[in-house]
DSSP file (Angstrom, degrees, kcal/mol; ACC not computed):
  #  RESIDUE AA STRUCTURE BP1 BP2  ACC     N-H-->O    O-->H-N    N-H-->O    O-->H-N    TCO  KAPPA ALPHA  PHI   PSI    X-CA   Y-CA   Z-CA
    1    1 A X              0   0    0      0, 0.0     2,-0.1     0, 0.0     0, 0.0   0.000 360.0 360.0 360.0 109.4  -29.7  -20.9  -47.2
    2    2 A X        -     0   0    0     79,-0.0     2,-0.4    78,-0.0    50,-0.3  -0.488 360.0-152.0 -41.1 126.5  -29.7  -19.9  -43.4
    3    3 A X        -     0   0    0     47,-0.1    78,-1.6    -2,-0.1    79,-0.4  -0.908  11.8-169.4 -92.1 144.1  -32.3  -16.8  -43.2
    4    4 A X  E     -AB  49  80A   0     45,-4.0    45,-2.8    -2,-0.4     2,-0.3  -0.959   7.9-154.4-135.5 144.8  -31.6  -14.2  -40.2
    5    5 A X  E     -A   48   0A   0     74,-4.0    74,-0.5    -2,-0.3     2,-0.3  -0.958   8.7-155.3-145.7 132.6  -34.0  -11.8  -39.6
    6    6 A X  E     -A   47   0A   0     41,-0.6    41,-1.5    -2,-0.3     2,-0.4  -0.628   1.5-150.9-103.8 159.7  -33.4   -8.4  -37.9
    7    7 A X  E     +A   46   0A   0     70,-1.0     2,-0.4    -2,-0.3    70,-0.4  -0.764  12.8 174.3-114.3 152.5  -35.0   -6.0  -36.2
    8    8 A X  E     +A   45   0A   0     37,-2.8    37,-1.1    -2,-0.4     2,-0.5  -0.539  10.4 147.1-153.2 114.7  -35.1   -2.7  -35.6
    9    9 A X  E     +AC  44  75A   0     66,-2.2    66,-3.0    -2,-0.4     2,-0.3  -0.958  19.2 113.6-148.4 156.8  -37.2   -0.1  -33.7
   10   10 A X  E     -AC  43  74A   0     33,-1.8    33,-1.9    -2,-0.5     2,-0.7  -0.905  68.6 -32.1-174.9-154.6  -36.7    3.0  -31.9
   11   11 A X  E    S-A   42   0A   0     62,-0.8     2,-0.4    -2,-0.3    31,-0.2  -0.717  72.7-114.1 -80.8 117.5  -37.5    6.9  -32.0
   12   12 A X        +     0   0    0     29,-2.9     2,-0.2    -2,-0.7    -1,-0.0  -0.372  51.2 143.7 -69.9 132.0  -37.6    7.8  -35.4
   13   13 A X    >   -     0   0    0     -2,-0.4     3,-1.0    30,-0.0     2,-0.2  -0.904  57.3 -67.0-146.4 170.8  -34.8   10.4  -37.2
   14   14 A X  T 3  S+     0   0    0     -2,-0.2    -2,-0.0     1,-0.2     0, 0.0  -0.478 102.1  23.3-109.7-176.9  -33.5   10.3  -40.3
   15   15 A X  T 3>  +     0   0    0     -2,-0.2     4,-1.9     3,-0.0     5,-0.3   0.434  68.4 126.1  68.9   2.1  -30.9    7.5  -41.9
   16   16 A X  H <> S+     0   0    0     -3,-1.0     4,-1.0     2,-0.2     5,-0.2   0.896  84.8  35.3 -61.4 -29.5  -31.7    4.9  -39.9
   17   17 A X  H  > S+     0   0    0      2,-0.2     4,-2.2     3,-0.1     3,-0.2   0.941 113.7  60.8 -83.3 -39.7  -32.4    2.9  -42.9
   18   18 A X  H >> S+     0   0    0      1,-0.2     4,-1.0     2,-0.2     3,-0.8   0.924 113.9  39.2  -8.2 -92.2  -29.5    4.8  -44.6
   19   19 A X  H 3X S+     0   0    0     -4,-1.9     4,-1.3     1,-0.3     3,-0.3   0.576 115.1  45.6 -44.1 -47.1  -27.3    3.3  -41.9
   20   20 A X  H 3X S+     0   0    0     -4,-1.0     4,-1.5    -5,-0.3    -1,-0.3   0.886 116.6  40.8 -64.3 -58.3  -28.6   -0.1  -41.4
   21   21 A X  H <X S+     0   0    0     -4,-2.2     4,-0.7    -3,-0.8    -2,-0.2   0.338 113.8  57.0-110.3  -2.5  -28.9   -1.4  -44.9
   22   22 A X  H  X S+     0   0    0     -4,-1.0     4,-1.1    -3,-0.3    -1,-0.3   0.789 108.0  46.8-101.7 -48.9  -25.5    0.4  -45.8
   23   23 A X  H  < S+     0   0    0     -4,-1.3    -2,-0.2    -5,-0.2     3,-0.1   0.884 114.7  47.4 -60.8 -24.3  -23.5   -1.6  -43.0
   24   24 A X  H ><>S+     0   0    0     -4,-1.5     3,-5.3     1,-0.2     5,-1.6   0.962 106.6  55.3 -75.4 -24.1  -25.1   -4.6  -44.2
   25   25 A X  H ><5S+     0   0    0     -4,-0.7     3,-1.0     1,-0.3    -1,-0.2   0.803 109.0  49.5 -40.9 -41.0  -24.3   -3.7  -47.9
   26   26 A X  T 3<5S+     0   0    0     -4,-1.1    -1,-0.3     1,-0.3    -2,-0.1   0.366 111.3  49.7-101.0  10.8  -20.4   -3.5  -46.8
   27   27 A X  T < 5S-     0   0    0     -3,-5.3    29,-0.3    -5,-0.2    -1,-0.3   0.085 116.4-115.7-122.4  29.7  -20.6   -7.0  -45.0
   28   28 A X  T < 5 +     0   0    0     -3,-1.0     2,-0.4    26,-0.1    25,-0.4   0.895  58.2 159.6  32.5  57.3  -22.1   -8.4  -47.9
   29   29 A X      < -     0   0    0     -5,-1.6     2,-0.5    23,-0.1    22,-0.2  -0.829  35.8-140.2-100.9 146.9  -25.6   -9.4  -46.1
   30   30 A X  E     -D   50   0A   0     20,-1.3    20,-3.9    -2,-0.4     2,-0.4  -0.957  10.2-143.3-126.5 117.5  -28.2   -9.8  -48.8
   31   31 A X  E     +D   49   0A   0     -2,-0.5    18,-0.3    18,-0.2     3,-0.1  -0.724  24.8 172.4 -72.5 142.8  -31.9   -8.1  -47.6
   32   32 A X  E     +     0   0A   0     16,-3.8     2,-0.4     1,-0.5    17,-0.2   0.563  59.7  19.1-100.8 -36.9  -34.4  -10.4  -49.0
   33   33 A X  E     -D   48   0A   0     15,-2.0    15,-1.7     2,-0.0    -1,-0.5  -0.983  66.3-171.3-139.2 129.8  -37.7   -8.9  -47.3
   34   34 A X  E     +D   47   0A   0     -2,-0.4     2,-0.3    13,-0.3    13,-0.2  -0.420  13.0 166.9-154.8 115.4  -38.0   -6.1  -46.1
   35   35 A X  E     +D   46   0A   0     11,-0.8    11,-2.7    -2,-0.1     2,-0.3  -0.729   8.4 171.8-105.5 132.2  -41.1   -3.8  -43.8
   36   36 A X        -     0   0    0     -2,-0.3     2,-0.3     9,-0.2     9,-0.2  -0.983   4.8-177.9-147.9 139.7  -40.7   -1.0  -42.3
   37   37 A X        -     0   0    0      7,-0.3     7,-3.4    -2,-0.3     2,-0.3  -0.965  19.5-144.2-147.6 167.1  -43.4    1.6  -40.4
   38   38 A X  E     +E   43   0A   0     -2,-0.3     2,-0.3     5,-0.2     5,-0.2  -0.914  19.0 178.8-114.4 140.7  -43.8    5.1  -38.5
   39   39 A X  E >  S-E   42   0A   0      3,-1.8     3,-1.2    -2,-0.3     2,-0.7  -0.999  71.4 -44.8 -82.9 117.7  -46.3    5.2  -35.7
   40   40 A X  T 3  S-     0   0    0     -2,-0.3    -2,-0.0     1,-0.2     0, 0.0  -0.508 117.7 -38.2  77.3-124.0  -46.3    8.3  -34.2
   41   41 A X  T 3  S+     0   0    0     -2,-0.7   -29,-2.9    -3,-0.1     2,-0.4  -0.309 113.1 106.0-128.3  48.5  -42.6    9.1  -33.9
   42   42 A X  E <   -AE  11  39A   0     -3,-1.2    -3,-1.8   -31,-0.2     2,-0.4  -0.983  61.4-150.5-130.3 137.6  -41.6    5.5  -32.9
   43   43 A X  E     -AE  10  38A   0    -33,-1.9   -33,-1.8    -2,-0.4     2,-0.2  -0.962  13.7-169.4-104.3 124.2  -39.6    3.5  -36.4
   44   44 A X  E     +A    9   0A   0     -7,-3.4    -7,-0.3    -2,-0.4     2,-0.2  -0.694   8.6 176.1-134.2 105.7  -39.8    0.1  -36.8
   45   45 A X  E     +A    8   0A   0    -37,-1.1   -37,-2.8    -2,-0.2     2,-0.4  -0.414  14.6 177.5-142.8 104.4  -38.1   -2.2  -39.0
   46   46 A X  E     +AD   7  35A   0    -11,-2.7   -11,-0.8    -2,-0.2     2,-0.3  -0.978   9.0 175.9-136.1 156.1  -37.7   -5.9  -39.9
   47   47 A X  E     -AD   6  34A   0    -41,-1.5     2,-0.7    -2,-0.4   -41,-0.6  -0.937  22.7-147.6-141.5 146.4  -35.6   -7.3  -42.6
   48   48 A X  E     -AD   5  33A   0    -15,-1.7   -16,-3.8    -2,-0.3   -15,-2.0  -0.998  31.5-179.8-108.5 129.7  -35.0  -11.0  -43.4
   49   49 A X  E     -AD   4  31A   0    -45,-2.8   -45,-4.0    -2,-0.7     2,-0.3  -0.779  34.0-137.7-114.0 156.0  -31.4  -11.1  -44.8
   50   50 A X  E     - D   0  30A   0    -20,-3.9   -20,-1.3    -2,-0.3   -47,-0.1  -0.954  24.1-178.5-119.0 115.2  -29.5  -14.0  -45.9
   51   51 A X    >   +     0   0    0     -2,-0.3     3,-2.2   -22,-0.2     2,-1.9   0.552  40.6 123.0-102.5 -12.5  -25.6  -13.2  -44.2
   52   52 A X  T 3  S+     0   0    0      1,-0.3    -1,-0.2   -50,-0.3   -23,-0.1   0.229  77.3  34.6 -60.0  20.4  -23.8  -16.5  -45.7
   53   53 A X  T 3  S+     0   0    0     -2,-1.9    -1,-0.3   -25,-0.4     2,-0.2   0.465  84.7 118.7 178.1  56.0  -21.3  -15.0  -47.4
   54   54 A X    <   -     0   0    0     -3,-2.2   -26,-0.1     2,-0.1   -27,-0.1  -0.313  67.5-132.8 -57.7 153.5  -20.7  -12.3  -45.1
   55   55 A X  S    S+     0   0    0     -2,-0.2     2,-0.9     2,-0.1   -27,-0.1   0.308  79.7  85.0 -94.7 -24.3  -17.2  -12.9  -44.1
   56   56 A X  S    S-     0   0    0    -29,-0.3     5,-0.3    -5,-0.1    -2,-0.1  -0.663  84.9 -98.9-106.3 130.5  -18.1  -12.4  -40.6
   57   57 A X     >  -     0   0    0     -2,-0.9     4,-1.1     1,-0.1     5,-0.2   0.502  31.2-118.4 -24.5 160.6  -19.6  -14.6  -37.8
   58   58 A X  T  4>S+     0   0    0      2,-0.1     5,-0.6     3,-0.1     4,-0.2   0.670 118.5  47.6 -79.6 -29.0  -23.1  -14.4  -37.1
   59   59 A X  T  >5S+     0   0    0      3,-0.1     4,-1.9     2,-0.1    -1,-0.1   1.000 107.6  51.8 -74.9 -35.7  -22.1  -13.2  -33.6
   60   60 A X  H  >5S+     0   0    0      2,-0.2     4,-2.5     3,-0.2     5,-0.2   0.994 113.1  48.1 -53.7 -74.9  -19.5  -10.5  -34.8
   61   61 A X  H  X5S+     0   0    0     -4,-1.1     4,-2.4    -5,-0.3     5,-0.5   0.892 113.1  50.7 -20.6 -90.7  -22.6   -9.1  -37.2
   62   62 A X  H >>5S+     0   0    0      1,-0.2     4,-4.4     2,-0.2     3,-1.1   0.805 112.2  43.7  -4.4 -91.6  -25.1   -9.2  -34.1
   63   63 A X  H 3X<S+     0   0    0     -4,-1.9     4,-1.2    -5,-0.6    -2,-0.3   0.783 114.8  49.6 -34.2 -63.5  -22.8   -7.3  -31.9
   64   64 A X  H >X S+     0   0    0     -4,-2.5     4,-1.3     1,-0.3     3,-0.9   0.880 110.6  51.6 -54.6 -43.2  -21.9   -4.7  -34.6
   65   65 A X  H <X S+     0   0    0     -4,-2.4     4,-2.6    -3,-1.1    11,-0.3   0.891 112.8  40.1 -89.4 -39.1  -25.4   -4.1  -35.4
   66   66 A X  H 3X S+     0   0    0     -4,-4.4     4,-1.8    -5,-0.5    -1,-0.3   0.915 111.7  63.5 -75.2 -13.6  -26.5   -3.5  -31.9
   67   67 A X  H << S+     0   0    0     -4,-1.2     4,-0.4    -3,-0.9    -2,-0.2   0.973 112.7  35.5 -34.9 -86.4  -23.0   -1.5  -31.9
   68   68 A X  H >< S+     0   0    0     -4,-1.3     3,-0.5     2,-0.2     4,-0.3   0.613 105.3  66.4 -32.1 -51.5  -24.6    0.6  -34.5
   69   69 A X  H >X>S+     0   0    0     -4,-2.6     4,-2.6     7,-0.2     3,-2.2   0.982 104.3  54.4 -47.1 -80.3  -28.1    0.6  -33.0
   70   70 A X  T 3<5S+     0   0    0     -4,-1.8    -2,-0.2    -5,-0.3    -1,-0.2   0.543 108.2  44.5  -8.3 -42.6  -26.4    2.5  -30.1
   71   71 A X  T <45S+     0   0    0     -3,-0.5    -1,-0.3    -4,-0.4    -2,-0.2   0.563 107.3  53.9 -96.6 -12.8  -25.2    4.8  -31.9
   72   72 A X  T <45S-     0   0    0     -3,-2.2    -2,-0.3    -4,-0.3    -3,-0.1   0.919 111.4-110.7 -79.9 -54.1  -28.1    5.6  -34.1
   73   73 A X  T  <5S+     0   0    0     -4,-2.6   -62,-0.8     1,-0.2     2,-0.4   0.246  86.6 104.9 127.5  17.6  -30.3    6.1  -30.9
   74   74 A X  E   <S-C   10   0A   0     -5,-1.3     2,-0.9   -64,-0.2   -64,-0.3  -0.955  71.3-119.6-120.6 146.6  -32.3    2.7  -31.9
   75   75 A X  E     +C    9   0A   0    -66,-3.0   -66,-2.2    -2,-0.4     2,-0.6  -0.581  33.8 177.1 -95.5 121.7  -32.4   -0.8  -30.7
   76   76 A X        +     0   0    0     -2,-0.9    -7,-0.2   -11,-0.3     2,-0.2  -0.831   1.2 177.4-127.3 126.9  -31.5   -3.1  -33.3
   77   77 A X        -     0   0    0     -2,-0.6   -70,-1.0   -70,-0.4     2,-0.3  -0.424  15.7-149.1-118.5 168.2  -31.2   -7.2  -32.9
   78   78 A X        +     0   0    0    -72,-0.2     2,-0.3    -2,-0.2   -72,-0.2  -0.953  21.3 167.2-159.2 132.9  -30.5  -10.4  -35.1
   79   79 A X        -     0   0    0    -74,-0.5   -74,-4.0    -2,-0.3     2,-0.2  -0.931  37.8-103.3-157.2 131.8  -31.8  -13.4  -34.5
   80   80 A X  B  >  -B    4   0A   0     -2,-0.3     4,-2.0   -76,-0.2   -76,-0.2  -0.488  27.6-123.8 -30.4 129.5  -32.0  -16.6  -36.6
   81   81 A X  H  > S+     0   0    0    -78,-1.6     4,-1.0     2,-0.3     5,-0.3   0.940 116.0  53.0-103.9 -43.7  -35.1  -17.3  -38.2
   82   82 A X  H  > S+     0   0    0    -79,-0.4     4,-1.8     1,-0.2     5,-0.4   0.867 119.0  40.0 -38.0 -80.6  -35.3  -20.9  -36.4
   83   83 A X  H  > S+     0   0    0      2,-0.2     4,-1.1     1,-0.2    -2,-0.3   0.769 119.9  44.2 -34.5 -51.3  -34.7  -18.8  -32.8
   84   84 A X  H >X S+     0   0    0     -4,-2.0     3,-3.7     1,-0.3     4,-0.9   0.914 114.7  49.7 -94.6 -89.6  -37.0  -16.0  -33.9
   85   85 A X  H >X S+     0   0    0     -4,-1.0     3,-1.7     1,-0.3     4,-0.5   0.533 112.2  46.5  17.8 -85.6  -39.6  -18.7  -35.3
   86   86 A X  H 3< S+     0   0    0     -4,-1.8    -1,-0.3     1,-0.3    -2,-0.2   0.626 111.2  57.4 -66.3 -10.0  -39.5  -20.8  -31.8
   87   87 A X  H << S+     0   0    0     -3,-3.7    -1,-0.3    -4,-1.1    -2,-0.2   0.914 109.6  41.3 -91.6 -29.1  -39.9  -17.5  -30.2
   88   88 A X  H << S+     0   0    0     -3,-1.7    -2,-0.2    -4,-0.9     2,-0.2   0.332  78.8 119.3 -61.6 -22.3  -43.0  -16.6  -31.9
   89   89 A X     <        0   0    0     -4,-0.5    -3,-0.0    -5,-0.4    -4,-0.0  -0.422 360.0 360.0 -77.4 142.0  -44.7  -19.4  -31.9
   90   90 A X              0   0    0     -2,-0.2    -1,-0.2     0, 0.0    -2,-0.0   0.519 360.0 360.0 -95.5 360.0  -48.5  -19.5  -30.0
């Protein structure tokens, strides 16, 4: 199993998780993990999902979700766990 793990942070309001975890529900994306915090009034959100057997590319998924982000008023990314990994590493 590929793992993708998204992110998601912005100004907090509510249904941003509402929103998120409902689009993946209808694209069949399975959360596996998921953390989520308020500081202040800033929301921030990581999920590791497994999307294999989503019908839809891992680029299509991306794009909607920042699609989405956008409309929520948050910025929200997907990244492979290898990428996100190699990006992380000290």
């Amino acid at each position: 199993m590929k793992k993708t793990i998204i992110t998601v942070v912005g100004k907090d309001t509510v249904g941003i998780i509402a929103r998120v975890c409902t689009y993946l529900a209808n694209n069949r994306v399975n959360i596996l993990d998921i953390s989520q915090t308020i500081v202040q009034d800033y929301f921030n959100m990581m999920m590791i999902v497994d999307a294999n057997k989503s019908e839809k590319k891992f680029s299509q998924l991306a794009d909607e979700l920042a699609e989405l982000g956008e409309t929520i008023g948050v910025q929200i990314k997907m990244q492979s766990e290898d990428i996100f990994k190699a990006m992380h590493r000290i």
